[in-house]
C-alpha positions in Angstrom: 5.2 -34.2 4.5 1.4 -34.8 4.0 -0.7 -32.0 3.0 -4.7 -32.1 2.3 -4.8 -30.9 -1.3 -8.3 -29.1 -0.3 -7.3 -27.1 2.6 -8.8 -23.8 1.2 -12.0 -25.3 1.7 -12.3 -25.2 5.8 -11.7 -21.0 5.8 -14.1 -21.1 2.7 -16.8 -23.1 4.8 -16.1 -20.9 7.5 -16.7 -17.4 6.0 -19.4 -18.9 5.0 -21.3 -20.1 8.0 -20.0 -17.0 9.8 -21.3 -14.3 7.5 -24.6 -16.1 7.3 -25.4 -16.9 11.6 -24.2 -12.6 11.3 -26.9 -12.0 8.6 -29.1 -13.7 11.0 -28.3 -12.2 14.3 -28.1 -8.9 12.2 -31.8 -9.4 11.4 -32.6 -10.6 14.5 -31.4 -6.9 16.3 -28.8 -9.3 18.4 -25.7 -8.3 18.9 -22.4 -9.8 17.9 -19.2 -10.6 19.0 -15.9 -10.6 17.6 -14.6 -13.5 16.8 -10.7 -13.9 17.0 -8.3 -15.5 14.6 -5.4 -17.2 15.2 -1.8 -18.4 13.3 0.6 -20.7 13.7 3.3 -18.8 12.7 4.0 -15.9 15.3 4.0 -12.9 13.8 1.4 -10.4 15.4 -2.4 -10.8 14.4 -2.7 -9.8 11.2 -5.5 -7.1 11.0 -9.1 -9.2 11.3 -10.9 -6.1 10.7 -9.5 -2.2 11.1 -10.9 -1.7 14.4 -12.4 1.7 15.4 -10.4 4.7 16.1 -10.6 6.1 19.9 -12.7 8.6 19.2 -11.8 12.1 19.5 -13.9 14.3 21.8 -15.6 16.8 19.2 -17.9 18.4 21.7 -14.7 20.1 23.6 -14.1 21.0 20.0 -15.4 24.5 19.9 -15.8 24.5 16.2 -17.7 21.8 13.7 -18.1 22.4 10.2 -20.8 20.2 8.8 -20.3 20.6 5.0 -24.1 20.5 4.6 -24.3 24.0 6.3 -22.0 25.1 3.6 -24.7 24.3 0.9 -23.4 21.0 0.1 -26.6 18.4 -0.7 -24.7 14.8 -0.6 -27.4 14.1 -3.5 -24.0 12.2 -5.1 -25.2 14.2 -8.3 -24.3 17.9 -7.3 -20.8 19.4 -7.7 -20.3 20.1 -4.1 -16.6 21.0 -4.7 -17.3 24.7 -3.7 -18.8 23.8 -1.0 -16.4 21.8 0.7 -13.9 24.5 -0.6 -16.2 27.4 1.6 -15.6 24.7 4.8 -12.1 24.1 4.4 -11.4 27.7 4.2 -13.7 28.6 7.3 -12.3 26.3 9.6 -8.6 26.2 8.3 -9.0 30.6 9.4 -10.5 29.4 12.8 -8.4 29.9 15.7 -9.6 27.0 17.5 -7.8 24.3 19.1 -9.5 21.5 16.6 -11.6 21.7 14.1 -13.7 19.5 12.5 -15.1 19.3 9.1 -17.4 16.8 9.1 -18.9 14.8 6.0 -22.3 13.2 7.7 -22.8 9.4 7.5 -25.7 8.8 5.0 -24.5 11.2 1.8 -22.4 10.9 -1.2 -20.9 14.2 -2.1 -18.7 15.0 -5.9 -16.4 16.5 -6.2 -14.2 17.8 -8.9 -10.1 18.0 -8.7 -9.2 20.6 -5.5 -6.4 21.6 -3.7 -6.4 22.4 0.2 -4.2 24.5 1.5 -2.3 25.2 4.5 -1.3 26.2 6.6 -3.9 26.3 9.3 -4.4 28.3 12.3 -5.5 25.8 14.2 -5.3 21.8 14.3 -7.8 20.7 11.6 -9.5 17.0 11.4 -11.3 16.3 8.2 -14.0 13.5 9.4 -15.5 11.4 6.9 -18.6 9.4 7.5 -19.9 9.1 4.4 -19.1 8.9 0.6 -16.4 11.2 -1.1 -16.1 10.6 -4.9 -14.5 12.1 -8.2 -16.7 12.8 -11.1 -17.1 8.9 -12.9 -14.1 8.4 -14.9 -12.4 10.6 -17.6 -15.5 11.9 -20.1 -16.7 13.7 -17.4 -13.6 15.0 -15.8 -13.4 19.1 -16.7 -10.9 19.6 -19.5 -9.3 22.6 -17.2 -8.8 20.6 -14.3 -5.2 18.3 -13.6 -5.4 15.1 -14.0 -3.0 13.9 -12.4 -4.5 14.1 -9.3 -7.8 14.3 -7.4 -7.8 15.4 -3.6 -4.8 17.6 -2.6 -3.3 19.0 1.0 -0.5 21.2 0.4 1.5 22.8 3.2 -0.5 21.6 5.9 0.9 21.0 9.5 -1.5 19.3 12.0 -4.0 17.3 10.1 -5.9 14.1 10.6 -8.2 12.5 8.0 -10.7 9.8 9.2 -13.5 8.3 10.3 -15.9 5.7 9.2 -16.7 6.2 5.6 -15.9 5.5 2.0 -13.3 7.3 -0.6 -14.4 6.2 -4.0 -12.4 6.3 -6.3 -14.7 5.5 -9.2 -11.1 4.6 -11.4 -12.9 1.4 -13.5 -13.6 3.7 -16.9 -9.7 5.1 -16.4 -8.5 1.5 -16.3 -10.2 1.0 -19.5 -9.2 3.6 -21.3 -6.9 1.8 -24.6 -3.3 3.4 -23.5 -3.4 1.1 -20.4 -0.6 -1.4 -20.7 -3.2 -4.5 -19.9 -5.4 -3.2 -22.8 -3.0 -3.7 -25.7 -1.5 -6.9 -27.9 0.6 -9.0 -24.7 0.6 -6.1 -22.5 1.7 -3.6 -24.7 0.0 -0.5 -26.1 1.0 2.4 -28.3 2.8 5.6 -27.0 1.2 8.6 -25.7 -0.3 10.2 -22.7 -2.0 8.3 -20.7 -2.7 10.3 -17.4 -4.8 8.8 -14.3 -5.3 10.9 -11.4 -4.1 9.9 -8.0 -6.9 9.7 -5.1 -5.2 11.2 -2.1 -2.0 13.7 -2.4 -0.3 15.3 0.7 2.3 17.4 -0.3 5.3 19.1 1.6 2.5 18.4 4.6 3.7 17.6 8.5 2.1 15.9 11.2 -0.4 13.8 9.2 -3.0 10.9 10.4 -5.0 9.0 8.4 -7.4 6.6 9.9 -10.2 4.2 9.8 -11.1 4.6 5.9 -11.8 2.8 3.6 -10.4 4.0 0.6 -11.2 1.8 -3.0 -10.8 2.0 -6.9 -8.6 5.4 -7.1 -7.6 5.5 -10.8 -3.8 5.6 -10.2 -2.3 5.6 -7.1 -4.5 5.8 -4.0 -2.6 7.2 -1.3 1.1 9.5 -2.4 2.6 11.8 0.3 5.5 14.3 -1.1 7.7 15.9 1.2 5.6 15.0 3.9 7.0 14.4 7.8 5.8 12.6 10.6 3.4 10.2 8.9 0.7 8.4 11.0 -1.4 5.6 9.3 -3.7 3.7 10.6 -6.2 1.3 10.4 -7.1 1.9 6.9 -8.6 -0.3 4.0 -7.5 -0.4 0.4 -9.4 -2.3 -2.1 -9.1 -2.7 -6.1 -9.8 -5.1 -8.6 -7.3 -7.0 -10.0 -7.8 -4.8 -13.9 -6.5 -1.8 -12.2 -3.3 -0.4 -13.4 -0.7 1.4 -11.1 -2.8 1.7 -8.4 -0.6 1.8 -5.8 -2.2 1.6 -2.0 0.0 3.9 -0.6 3.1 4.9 -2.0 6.0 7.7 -0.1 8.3 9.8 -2.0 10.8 12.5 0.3 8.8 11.5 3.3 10.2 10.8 6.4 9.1 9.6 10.0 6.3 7.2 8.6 4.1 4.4 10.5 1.8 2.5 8.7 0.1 0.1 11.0 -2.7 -2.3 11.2 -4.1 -2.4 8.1 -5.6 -4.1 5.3 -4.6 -3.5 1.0 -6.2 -5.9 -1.0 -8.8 -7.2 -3.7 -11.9 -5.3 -4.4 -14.0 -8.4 -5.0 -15.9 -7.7 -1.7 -17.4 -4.8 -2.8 -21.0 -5.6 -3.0 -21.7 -7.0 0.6 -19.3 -4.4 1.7 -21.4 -2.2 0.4 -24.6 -3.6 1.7 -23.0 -3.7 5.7 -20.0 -0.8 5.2 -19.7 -0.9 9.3 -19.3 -4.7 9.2 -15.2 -4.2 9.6 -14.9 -7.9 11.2 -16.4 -9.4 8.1 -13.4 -7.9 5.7 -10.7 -10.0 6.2 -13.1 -13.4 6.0 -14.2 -12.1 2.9 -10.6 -11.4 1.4 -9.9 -15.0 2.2 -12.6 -15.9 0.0 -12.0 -14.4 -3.0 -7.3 -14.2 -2.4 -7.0 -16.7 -5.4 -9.3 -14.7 -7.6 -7.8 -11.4 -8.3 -4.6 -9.0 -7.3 -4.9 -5.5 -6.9 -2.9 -3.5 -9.5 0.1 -2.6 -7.6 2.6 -2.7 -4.5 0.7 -2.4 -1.5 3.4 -0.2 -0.2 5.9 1.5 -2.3 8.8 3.3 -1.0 10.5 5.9 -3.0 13.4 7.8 -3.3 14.5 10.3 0.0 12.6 8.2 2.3 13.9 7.0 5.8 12.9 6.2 9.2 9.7 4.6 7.7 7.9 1.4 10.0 5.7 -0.8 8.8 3.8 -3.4 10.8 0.6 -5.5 11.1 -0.3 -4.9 7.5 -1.8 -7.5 5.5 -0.9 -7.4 2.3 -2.2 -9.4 -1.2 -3.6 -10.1 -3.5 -1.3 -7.6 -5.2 2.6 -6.8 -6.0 3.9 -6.8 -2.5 5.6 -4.4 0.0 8.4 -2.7 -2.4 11.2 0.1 -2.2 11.6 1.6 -5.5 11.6 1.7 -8.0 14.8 3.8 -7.8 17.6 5.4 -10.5 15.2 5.3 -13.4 16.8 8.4 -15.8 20.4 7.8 -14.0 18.7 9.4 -11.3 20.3 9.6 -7.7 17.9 7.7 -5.2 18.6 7.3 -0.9 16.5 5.6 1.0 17.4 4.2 4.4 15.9 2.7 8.2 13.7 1.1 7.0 11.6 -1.3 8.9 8.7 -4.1 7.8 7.6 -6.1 10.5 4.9 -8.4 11.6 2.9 -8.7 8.6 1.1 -10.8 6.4 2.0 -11.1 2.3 -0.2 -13.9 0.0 -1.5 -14.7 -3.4 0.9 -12.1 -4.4 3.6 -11.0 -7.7 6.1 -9.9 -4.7 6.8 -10.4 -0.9 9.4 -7.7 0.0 11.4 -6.5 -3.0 14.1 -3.8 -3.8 13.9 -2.9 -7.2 16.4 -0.4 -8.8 17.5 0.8 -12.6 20.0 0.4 -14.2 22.3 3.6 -14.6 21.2 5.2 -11.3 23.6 6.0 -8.0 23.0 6.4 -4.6 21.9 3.9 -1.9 19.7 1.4 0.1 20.6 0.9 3.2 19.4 -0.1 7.0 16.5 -1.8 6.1 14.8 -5.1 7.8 12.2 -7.3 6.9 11.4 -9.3 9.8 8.5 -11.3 10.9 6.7 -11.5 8.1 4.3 -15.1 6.5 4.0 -15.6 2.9 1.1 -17.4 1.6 1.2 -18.4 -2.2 3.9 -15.4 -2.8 5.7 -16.1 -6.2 9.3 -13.9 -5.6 8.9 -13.6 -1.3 12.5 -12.2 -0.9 13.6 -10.5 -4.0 16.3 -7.5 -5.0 16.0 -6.6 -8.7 19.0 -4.2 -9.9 17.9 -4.9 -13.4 14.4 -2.9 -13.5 12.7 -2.3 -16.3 9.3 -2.1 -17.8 10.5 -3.0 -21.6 12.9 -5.1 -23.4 14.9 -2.4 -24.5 17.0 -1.6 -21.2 20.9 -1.5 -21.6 23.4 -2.6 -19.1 25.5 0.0 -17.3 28.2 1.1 -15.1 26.6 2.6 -12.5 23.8 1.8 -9.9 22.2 2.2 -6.8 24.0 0.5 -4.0 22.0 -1.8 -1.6 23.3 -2.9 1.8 22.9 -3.6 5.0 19.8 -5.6 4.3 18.3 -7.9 7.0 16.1 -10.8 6.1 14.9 -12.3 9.6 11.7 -14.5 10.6 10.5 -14.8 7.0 8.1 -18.1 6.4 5.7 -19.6 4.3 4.7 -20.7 0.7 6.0 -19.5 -2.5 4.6 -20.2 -6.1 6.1 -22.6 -8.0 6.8 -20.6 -10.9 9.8 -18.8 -9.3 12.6 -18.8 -7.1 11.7 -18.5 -3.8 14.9 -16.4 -3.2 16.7 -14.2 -5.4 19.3 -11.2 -5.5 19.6 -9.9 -9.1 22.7 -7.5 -8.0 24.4 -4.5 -10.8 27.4 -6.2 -12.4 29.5 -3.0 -11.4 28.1 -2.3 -7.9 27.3 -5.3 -6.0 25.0 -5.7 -3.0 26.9 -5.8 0.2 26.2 -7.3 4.1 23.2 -9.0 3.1 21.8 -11.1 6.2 19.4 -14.2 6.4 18.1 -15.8 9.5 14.8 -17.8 10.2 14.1 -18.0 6.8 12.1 -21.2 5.7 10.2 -21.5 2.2 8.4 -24.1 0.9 6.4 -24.5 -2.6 2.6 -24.0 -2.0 2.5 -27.3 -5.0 4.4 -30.2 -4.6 7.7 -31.0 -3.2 10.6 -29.9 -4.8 12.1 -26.8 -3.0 13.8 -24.5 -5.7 17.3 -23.1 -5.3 17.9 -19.7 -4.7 19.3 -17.2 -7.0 22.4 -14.8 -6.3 24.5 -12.9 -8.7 26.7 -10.3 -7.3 25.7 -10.3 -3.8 27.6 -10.4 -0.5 26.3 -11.6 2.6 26.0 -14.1 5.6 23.7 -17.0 6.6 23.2 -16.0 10.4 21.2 -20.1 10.7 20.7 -22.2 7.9 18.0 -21.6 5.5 14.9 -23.2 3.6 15.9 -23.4 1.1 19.4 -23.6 1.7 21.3 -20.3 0.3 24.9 -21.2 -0.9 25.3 -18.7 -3.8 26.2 -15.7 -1.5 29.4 -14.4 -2.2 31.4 -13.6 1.2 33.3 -10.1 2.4 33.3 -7.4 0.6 33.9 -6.4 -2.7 37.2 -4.2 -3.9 34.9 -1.9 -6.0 33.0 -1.1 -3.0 36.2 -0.8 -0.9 37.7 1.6 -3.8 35.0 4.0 -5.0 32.7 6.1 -2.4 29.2 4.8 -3.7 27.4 4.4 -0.8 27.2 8.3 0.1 24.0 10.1 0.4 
């Protein structure tokens, strides 16, 4: 097979000349139109841009809170968290059908750590067109306040978050702070708190949207929803540098009924034109092309926790970063279930992970009823992975008991993997193997060179539905007697 060593170069070239004839035409007061992009592998078009939300009608909304009529200034100095406190309380009380807090396009507003509660009388869209940010790292974070998180919405039913603005998450100054794992000798630092606020928490929350953001540089986790139901994402960016610890784009923990579509979690090296032309959505996904091989964000792009299900994720590109992930689960020989699970359609590259299940040792419970389907890898170094041997140290034990993984369906899954590991590999628990594992349409090849590595199996059951590339041979057929003997699976 011949491949031009330089290929990176033509998409390089392009983003180039495209950004600059757009610069021109920009300055010219012409306007533009959207150019389209196209794959050869089929999965859907991977999101060029998040395009605009259909706008709701606010004028049949009877009520609009503009935060500025609350006394906020959007000077990005002020502590304006009282402020937005006075709106949220206003229009949370107001009996109309929707209401709109509205953070104007053109301001920056601080503020400190806050929690919104619910529940509302009426349905309530927070609408942000400008900039939201935390005070700028931890020296100047009040001792009193948690900091575990930043923005909270607790026991709210009807909400949608969105519009055309910016969530800063000014997190550099906590990434730097010495008890972060990439700061010590080979990774390592010494013991001790080490807390970093989360950007965004819903909490025991229902009928949620979240839409057209862009959301960057939280200082731990930038989007986690607790107990949350009926979970609509959409069109969102999430960007951070590749020195940025934990944070997670959006991670789900006892949340049910989630979509995540069309959208973008990747590197923040775009940050400066994107702040110069924050509207220019089409430009995004030109410019994470550029700079894929330079950075990886500090976390999964998706992580799925423990009492999830019915959770669908599609059109989401995904990289530079740690990949679309459910788990961890069992750490503390705790009982995790997670099941229906769908990932479809999607884009993964220049990434640690493509799809992985990753579960301690010691655990119980189950994964089960999940797909990954449709999904292109570019430059992914472990694109199909389940890791029953978690663990952050080197100190982790083996044991008897585990979280049980089956029913796991690997369809439609091509592209490149780094060289540096198997393209393939199911790490199962010595004492409770995975079971009904299926592959079809799956065809890997090495980003460098030739030599297509084999696979990696231990413990784990399953069928080849068509033959593979790289062929799969170490999957162990049937089913297991400890799995026919002992009731491990229930939930």
């Amino acid at each position: 097979m011949f491949r031009v060593k330089h290929s990176h170069i033509l998409p390089l070239v392009f983003c180039i000349i495209f950004l600059t004839l757009f610069l021109l035409v920009q300055a010219r007061g012409h306007s533009h139109t959207e150019h389209k992009h196209s794959h050869s592998h089929k999965y859907s078009k991977t999101p060029k841009h998040a395009p605009p939300s259909p706008p709701h009608d606010y004028n049949n909304a009877s009520c609009i809170f503009d935060v500025r009529n609350f006394g906020a200034l959007g000077d990005g100095k002020t502590d304006e968290t009282e402020s937005f406190k006075m709106a949220w309380d206003t229009a949370c009380q107001s009996e109309s059908s929707v209401n709109v807090i509205l953070v104007p396009q053109g301001f920056s507003f601080l503020i400190q750590s806050t929690i919104f509660t619910g529940p509302c009388q009426g349905g309530l869209v927070l609408k942000v067109d400008g900039t939201l940010m935390p005070p700028d790292g931890p020296e100047y974070w009040p001792k009193n306040n948690s900091r575990h998180q930043w923005l909270v919405f607790y026991r709210i039913n009807g909400m949608s978050l969105e519009g055309g603005g910016l969530i800063d998450g000014r997190g550099e100054k906590w990434w730097d702070l010495p008890c972060k794992p990439h700061k010590g000798p080979h990774g390592t630092t010494p013991p001790g708190p080490c807390d970093s606020p989360i950007a965004l928490r819903f909490f025991m929350s229902s009928n949620l949207t979240v839409r057209g953001l862009w959301i960057k540089d939280s200082p731990q986790f930038h989007f986690r929803f607790d107990g949350c139901r009926n979970v609509h994402i959409e069109s969102i960016y999430i960007t951070a540098p590749k020195q940025s610890p934990n944070t997670d784009g959006i991670h789900i923990e006892n949340t049910n009924d989630v979509k995540i579509y069309n959208s973008v979690i990747s590197n923040g090296y775009a940050r400066k034109i994107l702040l110069i032309i924050p509207h220019v959505r089409l430009l995004h996904q030109c410019i994470i092309n550029l700079f894929a091989e330079l950075s990886s964000i500090g976390d999964d792009c998706v992580s799925i926790g423990s009492g999830c299900y019915d959770v669908d994720i599609k059109n989401i590109t995904c990289g530079p970063g740690h990949g679309i992930s459910i788990g961890s689960l069992g750490n503390h020989n705790s009982r995790a279930c997670v099941s229906n699970i769908m990932v479809r359609d999607s884009l993964i590259k220049v990434s640690d992970n493509g799809v992985r299940i990753k579960t301690w040792q010691g655990g119980s419970g189950s994964v089960s009823g999940v797909t990954f389907s449709n999904i292109h890898m570019v430059s992914v170094r472990n694109p199909i992975i389940i890791d029953q041997f978690y663990c952050l140290t080197n100190e982790c034990t083996n044991k008897t008991s585990a979280v049980h993984v089956s029913n796991i369906s690997y369809t439609d899954i091509k592209g490149t993997y780094d060289i540096r590991s198997s393209p393939m590999r199911f790490a199962c628990s010595d004492s409770v193997p995975c079971t009904n594992l299926t592959l079809s349409d799956i065809e890997l090849l090495p980003e460098k060179g030739y030599m297509v590595d084999d696979p990696f199996c231990w413990n784990a059951y399953g069928d080849l539905e068509t033959l593979t590339i790289p062929p799969v041979s170490c999957l162990l057929k049937g089913t297991p007697q400890s799995v026919l003997e002992h009731d491990i699976t229930r939930c």
